[in-house]
C-alpha positions in Angstrom: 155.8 319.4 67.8 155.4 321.2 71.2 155.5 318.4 73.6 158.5 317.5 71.7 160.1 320.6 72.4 159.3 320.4 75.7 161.0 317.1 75.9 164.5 318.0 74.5 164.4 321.2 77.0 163.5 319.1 80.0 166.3 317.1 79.1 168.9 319.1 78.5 168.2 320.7 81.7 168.4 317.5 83.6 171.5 316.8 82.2 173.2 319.8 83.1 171.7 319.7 86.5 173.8 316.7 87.1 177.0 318.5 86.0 176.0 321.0 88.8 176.3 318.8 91.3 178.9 319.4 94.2 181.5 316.6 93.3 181.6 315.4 97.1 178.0 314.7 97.2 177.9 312.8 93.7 181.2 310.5 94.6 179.0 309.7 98.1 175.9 309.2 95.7 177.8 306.7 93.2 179.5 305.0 96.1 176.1 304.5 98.2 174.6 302.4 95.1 178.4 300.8 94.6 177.9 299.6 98.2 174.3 298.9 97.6 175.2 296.3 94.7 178.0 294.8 96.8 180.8 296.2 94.3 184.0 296.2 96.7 187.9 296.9 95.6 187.0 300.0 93.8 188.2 303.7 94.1 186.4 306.4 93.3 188.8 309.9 92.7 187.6 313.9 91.6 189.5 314.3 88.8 190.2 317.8 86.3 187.9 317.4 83.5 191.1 317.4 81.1 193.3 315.0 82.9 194.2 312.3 81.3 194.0 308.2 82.7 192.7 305.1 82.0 189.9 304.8 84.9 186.2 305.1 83.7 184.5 308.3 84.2 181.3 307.2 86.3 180.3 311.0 86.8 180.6 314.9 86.4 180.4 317.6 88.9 181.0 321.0 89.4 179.4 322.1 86.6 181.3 319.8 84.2 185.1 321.1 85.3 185.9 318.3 87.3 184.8 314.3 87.0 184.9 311.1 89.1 186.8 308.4 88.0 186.3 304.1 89.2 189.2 302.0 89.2 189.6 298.7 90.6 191.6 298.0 93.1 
């Protein structure tokens, strides 16, 4: 039962670390392994958490206010 606490505590913390991230660094992050995989034609934008589109959200930042959006194209 403890190590299974443990787990669902280091997780959650992970996740939220991500959130935390400066939204600059993670779009350079995402884009570096993009580039890496030889995706081209795509656009990655920092977006309001609450705005509204069609574009998939590929990551959150800024301590989940903001998010980064891919599109094609």
């Amino acid at each position: 039962m403890n190590k299974w606490v443990i787990a669902v505590l280091l997780l959650s913390s992970s996740g939220s670390a991500l959130a935390a991230k400066a939204c600059e660094e993670l779009k350079a992050e995402i884009s570096a392994k993009l580039e890496a995989k030889q995706v081209g034609g795509y656009t990655l934008e920092i977006q309001a958490s609450d705005a509204a589109g069609d574009a998939k959200v590929v990551g959150s930042c800024d301590n989940g206010s903001k998010k980064i959006v891919y599109s094609k194209g």
